[in-house]
C-alpha positions in Angstrom: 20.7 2.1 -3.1 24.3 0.5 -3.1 26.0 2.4 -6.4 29.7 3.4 -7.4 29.9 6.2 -10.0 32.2 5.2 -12.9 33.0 8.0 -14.2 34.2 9.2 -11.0 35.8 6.3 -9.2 37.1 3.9 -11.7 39.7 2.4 -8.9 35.9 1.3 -6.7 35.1 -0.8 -10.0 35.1 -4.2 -8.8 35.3 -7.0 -12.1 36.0 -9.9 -9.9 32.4 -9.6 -9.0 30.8 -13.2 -10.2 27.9 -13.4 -13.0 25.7 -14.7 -10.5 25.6 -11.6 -8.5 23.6 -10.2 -11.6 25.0 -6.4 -11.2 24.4 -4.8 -14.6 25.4 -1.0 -15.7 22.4 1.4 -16.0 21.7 5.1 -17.3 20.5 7.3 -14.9 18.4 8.7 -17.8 16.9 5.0 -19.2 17.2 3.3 -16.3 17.7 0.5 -19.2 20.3 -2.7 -18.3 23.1 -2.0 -20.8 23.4 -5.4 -21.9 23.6 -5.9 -25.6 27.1 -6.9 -27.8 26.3 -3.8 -30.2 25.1 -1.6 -27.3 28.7 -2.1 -26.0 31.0 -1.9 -28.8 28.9 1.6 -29.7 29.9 2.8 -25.9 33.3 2.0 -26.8 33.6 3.5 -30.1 32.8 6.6 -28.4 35.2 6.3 -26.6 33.8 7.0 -22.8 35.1 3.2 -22.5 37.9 1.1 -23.7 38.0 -2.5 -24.2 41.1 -2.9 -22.3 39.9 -1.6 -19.3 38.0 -3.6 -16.5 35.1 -1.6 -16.9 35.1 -3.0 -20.5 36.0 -6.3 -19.8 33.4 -6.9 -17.1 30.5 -5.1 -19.8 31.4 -6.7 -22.4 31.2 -10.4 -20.5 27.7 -9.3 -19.1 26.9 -8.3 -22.3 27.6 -11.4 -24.1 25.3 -13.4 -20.8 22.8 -11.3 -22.5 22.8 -10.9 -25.9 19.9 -9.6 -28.4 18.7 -6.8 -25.1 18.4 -3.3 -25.7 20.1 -0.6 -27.8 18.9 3.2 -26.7 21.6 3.4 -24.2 24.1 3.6 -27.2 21.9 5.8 -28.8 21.6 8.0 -26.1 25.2 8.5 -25.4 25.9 9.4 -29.0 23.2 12.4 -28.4 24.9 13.3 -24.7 28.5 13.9 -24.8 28.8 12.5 -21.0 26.3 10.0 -19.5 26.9 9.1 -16.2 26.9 5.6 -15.6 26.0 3.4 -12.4 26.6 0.3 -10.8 23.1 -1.3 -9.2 23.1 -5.0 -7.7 20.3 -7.2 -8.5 17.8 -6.2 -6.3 18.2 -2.7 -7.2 17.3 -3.5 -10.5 14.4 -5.5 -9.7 13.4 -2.3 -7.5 13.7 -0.1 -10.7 11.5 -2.8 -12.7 9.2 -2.8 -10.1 8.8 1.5 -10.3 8.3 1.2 -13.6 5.6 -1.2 -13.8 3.5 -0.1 -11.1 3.5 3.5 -12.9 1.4 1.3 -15.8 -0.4 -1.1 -13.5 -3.5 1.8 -13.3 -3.8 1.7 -17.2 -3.1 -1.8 -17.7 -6.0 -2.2 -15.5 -3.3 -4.8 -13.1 -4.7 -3.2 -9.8 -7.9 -4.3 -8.2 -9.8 -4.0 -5.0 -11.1 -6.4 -2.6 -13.1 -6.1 0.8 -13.4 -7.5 3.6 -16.8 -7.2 6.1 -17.0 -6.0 9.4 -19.2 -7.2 11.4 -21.4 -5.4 14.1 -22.9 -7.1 17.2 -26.2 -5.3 17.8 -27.8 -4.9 15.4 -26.0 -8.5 14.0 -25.2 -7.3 10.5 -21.7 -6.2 8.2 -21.8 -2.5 9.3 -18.5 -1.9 6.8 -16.6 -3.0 4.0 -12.6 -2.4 4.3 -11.1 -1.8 0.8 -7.8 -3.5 0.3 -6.2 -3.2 -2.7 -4.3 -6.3 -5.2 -1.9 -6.0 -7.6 -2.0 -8.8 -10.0 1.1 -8.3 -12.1 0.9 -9.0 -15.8 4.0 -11.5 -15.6 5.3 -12.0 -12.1 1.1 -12.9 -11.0 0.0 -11.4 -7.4 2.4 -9.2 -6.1 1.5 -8.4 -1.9 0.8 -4.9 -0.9 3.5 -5.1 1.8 5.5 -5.2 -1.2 4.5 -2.8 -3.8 3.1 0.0 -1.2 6.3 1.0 0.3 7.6 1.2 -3.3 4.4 3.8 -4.2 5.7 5.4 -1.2 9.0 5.8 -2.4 8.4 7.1 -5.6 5.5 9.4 -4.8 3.0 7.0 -6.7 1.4 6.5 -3.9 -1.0 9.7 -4.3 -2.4 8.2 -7.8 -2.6 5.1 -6.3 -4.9 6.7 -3.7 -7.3 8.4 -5.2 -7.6 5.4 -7.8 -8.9 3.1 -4.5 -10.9 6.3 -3.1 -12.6 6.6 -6.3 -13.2 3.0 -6.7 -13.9 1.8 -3.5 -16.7 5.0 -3.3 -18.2 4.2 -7.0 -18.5 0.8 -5.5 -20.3 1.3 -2.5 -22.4 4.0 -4.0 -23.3 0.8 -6.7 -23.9 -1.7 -3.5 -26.5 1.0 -1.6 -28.6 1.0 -5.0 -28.8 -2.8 -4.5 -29.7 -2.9 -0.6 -32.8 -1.6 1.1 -32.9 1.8 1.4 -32.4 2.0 5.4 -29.4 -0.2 5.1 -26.7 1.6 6.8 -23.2 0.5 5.4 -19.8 2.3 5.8 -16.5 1.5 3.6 -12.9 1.9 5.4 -10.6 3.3 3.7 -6.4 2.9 4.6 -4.3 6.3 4.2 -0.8 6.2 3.9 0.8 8.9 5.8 2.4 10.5 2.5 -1.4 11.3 1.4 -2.9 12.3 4.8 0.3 14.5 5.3 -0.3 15.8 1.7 -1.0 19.6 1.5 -3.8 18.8 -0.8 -4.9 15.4 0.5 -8.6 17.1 2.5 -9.0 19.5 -0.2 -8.9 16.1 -3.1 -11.1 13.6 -0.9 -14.0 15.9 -0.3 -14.3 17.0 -4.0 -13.5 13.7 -4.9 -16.7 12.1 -3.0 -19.1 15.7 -3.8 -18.7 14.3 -7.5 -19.4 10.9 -6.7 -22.2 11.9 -4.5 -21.1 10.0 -1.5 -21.8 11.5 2.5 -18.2 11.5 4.0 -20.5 10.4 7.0 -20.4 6.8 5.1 -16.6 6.6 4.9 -14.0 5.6 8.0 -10.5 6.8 7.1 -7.9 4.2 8.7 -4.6 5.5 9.8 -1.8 3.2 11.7 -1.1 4.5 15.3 2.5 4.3 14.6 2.5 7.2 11.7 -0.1 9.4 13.9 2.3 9.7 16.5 5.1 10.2 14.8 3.4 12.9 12.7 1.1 14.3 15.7 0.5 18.2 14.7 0.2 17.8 11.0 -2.2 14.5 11.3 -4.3 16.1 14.1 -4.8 19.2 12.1 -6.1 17.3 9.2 -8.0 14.9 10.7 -9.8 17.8 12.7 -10.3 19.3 9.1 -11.9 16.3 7.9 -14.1 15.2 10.9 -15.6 18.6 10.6 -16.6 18.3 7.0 -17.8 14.7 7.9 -15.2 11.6 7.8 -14.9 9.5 10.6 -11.5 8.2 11.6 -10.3 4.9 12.9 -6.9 4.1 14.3 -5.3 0.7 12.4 -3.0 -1.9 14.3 -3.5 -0.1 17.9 -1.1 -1.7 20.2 1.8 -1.6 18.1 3.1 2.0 18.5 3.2 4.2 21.8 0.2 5.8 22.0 -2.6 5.8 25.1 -6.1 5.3 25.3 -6.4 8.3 27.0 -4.5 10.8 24.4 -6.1 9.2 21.4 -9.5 10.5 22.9 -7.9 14.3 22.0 -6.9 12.9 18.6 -10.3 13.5 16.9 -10.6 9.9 16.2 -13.7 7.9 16.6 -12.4 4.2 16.8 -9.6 2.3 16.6 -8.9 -1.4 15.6 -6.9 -4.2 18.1 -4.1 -5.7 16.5 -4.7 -9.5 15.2 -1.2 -10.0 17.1 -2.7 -10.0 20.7 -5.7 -12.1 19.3 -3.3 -14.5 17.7 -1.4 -14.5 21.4 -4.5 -14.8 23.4 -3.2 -11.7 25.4 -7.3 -11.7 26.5 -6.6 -9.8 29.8 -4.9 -6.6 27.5 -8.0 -7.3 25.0 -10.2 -6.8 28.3 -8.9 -3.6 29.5 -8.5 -1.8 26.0 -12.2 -2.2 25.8 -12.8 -0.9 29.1 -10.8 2.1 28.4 -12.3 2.5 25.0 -15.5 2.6 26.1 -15.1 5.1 29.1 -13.6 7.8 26.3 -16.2 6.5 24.0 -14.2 5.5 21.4 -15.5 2.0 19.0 -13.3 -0.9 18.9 -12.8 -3.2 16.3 -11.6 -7.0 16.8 -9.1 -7.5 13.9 -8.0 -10.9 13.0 -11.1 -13.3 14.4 -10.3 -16.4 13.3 -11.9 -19.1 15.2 -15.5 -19.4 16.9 -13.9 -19.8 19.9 -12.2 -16.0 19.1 -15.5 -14.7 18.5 -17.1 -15.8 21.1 -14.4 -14.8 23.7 -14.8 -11.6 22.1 -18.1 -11.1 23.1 -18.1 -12.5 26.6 -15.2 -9.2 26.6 -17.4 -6.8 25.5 -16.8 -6.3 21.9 -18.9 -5.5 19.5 -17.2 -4.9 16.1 -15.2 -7.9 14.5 -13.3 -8.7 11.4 -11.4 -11.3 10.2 -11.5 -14.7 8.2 -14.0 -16.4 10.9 -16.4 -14.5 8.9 -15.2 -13.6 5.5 -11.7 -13.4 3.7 -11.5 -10.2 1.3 -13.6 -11.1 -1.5 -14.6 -9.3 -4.8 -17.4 -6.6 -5.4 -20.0 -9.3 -6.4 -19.2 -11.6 -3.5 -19.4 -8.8 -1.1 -22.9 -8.4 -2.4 -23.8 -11.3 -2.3 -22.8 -12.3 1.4 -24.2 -9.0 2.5 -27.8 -10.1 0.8 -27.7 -13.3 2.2 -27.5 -12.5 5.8 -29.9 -10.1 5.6 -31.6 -13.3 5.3 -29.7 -15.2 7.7 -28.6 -12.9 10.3 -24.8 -13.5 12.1 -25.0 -15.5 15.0 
């Protein structure tokens, strides 16, 4: 994060810096934009800044941009006899927002789950659900994953976050099996970030979590990227080992992308792995062709990501495959929908 300490390098300050730029003085311990006329005038009756100086001057302009905003920083430094302060750009702030509401999006009830089918060959029938989560943001509207996880990430959110979707993506299947006939065989795929599978606690969490929902980890794929397996080999291994022995199968997400082999990923405890869309997108069928091959001589499931197109599918096949998933079929839909699609070709089975 791009920052320059008042406090301790006044000469860095930089009031030529346009309005435009939107850079905005914060408190470490508010994290609160320090932009109201009274908030200022307090700071400078304390004396920690003078209105002659350019640190003034420029916070005193910004404040008067944005009059009527917040107070406690004012309060806060008449409590602390130093506070220091920071300079963050724009985006910075917008970062900092973004922390801050995401740690209330779980009780404001702003995240969701959808889920997307995957679709088996033989039998013909959606053998899993993949949970993917959406955060519809109170005032900014749908905010993208890409966006919001790295941030979870960051901040160490990302271990709530977790167990929220492992929780409610297991309540939900558990709800869905009541609904189908009882020898109806469905799985649900769950991502991982690498901060939860690396977690000390991460195996010791997901199997009590799904002992109190009464859910076999036998019914639940675990979906790690190639990219953070291998770059976290001995840790990952000796978890996933943990899990697969209790139960939990594991898939390997976006294979292609990273440097792993077919051959070393059969030593990796993993049962599957999924193609990346990208060489479906780029026809690269001859690549498509001999991951399969190899897949199936260390007997290791493959999934088709990214089917778009009959003509996909049915290239697909002629290859060999026999797991698919992608918007040829269904785009992520909600729990009801998901029911519904999976009742309906029970009735009319997949071509």
């Amino acid at each position: 994060m791009d920052k320059e300490h008042l406090q301790s390098t006044p000469p860095d300050f930089h009031p030529e810096l346009s309005m435009d730029e939107a850079i905005m003085l914060l408190s470490h311990e508010l994290r609160t934009p320090l932009t109201s006329i009274r908030g200022v005038v307090r700071l400078m009756q304390s004396g920690h800044v003078t209105p002659e100086s350019a640190e003034g001057k420029y916070m005193l302009s910004m404040a008067i941009k944005n009059i009527g905003r917040l107070e406690r920083l004012a309060q806060t430094i008449e409590q602390q006899p130093t506070l220091p302060l920071t300079l963050f750009k724009k985006e910075d702030l917008e970062k900092i927002q973004l922390e801050l509401d995401l740690k209330q999006a779980i009780d404001k009830q702003e995240l969701s789950l959808v889920y997307q089918p995957i679709v088996s060959l033989s039998p013909r029938k959606v053998m899993a659900f993949e949970a993917l989560i959406r955060w519809h943001h109170g005032g900014k509207g749908l905010i993208s994953p890409a966006t919001f996880i790295p941030v979870a990430e960051e901040t160490g959110l990302i271990h709530d976050i977790g167990q929220w979707v492992i929780r409610q993506s297991c309540s939900q299947l558990k709800r869905w099996k009541h609904k189908l006939p009882s020898d109806y065989s469905l799985l649900m795929n769950l991502n991982l970030s690498p901060l939860q599978l690396l977690h000390p606690q991460f195996s010791q969490q997901l199997k009590s979590l799904i002992q109190e929902l009464h859910i076999s980890p036998h019914e639940i794929r675990l979906e790690i990227t190639e990219t953070m397996l291998m770059e976290n080999l001995e840790v990952a291994t000796n978890t996933i080992q943990e899990l697969r022995d209790f139960g939990f199968e594991f898939d390997i997400d976006d294979f292609g992308t990273g440097y792993s082999s077919l051959s070393r990923l059969k030593n990796l405890a993993v049962n599957g792995l999924k193609i990346d869309r990208f060489f479906l997108k780029e026809k690269q069928w001859n690549l498509i062709k001999a991951i399969l091959l190899i897949a199936s001589d260390v007997g290791l499931d493959v999934i088709a990501e990214g089917v778009e197109t009959e003509e996909d599918f049915e290239k697909l096949k002629e290859l060999g495959c026999q797991y698919f998933q992608g918007y040829f079929f269904s785009k992520p839909v909600d729990e009801n929908l998901a029911i519904a699609w999976m009742e309906n070709q029970l009735s009319c089975p997949i071509g």
